[in-house]
C-alpha positions as CSV (number, residue, x, y, z in Angstrom):
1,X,74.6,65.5,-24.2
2,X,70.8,64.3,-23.5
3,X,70.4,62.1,-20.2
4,X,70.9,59.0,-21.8
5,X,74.2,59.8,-23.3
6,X,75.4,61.2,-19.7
7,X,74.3,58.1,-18.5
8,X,76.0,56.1,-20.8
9,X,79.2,57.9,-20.2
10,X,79.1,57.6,-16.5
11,X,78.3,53.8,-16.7
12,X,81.4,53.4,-19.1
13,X,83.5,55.6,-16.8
14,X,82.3,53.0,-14.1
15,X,83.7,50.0,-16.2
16,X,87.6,51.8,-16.4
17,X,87.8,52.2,-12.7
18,X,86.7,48.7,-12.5
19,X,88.7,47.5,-15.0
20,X,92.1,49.4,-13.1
21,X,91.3,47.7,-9.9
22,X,90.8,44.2,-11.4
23,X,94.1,45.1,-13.2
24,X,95.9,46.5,-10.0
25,X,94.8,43.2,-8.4
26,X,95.4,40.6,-10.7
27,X,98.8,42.2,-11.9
28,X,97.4,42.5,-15.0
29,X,99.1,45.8,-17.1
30,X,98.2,44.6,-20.2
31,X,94.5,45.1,-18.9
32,X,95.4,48.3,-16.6
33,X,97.5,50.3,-19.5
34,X,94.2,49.5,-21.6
35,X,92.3,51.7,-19.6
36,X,94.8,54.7,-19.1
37,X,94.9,58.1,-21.7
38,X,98.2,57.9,-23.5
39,X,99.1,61.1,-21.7
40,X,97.6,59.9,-18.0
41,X,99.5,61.3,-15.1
42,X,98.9,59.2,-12.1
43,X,99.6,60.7,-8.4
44,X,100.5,58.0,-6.2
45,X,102.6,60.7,-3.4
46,X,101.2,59.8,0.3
47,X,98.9,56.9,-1.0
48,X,100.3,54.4,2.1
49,X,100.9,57.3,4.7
50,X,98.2,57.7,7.4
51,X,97.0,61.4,7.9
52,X,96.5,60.8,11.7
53,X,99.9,60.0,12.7
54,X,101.8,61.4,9.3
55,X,103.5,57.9,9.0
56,X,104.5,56.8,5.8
57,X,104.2,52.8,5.7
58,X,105.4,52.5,2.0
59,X,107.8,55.2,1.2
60,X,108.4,53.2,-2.1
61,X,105.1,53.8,-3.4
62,X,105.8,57.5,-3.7
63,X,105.2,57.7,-7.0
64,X,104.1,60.4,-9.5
65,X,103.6,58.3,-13.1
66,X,103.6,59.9,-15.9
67,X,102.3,58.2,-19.7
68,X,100.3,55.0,-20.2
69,X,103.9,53.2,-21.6
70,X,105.0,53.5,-17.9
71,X,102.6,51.6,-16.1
72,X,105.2,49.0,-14.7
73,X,105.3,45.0,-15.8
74,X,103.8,43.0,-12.9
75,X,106.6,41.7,-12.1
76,X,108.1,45.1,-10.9
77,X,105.2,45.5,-8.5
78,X,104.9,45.0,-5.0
79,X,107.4,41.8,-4.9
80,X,105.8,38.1,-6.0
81,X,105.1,37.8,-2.8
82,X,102.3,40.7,-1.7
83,X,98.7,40.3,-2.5
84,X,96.3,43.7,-2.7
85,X,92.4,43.7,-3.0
86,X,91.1,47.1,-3.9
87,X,87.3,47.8,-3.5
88,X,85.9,51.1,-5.2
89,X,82.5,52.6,-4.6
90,X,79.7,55.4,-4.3
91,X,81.6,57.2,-7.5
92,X,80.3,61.0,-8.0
93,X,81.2,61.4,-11.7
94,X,80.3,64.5,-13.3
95,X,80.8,64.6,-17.2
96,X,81.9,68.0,-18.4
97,X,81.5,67.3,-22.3
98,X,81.5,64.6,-24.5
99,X,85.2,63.8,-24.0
100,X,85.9,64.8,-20.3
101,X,84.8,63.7,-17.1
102,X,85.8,64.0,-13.3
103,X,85.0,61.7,-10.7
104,X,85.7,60.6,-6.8
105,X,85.3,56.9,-5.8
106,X,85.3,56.4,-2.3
107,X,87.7,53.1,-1.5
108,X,89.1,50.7,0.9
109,X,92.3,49.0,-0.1
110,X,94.2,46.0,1.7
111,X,97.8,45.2,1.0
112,X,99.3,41.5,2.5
113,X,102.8,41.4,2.6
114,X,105.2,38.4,3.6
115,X,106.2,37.9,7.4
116,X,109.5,39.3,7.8
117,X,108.8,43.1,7.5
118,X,107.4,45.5,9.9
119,X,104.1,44.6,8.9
120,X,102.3,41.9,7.1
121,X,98.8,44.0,6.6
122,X,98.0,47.7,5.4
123,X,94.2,48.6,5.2
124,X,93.4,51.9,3.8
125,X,90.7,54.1,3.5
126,X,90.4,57.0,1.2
127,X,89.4,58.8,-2.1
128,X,90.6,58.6,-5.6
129,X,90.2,61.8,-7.2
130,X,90.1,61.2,-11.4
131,X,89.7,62.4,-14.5
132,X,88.5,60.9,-17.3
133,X,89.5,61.9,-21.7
134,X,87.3,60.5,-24.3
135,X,89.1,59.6,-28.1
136,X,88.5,57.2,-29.9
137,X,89.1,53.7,-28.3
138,X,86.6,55.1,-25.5
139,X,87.0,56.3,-22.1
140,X,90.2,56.0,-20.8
141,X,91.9,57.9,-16.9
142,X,93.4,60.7,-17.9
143,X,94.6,61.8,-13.8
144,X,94.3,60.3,-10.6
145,X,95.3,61.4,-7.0
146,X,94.7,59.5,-4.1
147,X,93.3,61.4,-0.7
148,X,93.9,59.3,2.4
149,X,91.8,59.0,5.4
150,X,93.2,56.6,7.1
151,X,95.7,54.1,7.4
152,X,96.4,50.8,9.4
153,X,99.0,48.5,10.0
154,X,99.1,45.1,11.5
């Protein structure tokens, strides 16, 4: 690949991880599934629990999914009742070939749940780690894992 097609690549890689959060956040699957490799395995293990104190705030979300079909309906998310803004940046994507990619996006995450629970707030801090197939409908997230930094609850 010459510069301009690397470049290309990582700006379209850019676009998918935007696309997944916008999805994530507006519960939209039809928009998130678009994005994902047919054969995407998707880490979510430890994504809510805080490395500092090893508490887990969302034992639910322990979750390894496995094939694009899977991503759940929105309506099986998170309840109709919790609202989550994800904000992804400073991506270091490296493209490996023409058809694979890795990247990790620094983010911060906020989840707002209904009173009632034992908290109505999670902010997170951490890094997806991703990769990234290339077929024919474009770039699409083949894996992700999430690292956490930190977690807090209010």
């Amino acid at each position: 690949m010459d510069t301009m097609e690397r470049l290309a690549a990582i700006e379209a890689i850019r676009q998918v991880k935007a696309r997944y959060f916008r999805g994530v956040d507006d519960r939209n699957s039809a928009l998130v599934r678009s994005i994902l490799a047919e054969d995407c395995v998707l880490d979510y293990r430890g994504c809510c629990t805080d490395p500092a104190s090893g508490i887990d705030h969302l034992p639910a979300m322990n979750k390894v999914m496995e094939g694009r079909l899977n991503w759940p309906d929105a309506r099986e998310t998170g309840g109709p009742h919790m609202v989550t803004v994800h904000q992804g940046h400073d991506p270091d994507i490296t493209v490996e070939s023409e058809t694979a990619a890795s990247g990790i996006w620094a983010f911060t995450d906020r989840l707002f749940l209904p009173p009632g629970g034992p908290f109505t707030r999670l902010t997170g801090w951490g890094r997806y780690h991703e990769t990234y197939v290339r077929n024919d409908e474009g770039w699409k997230l083949r894996t992700t894992r999430i690292e956490r930094l930190r977690v807090e609850v209010a």
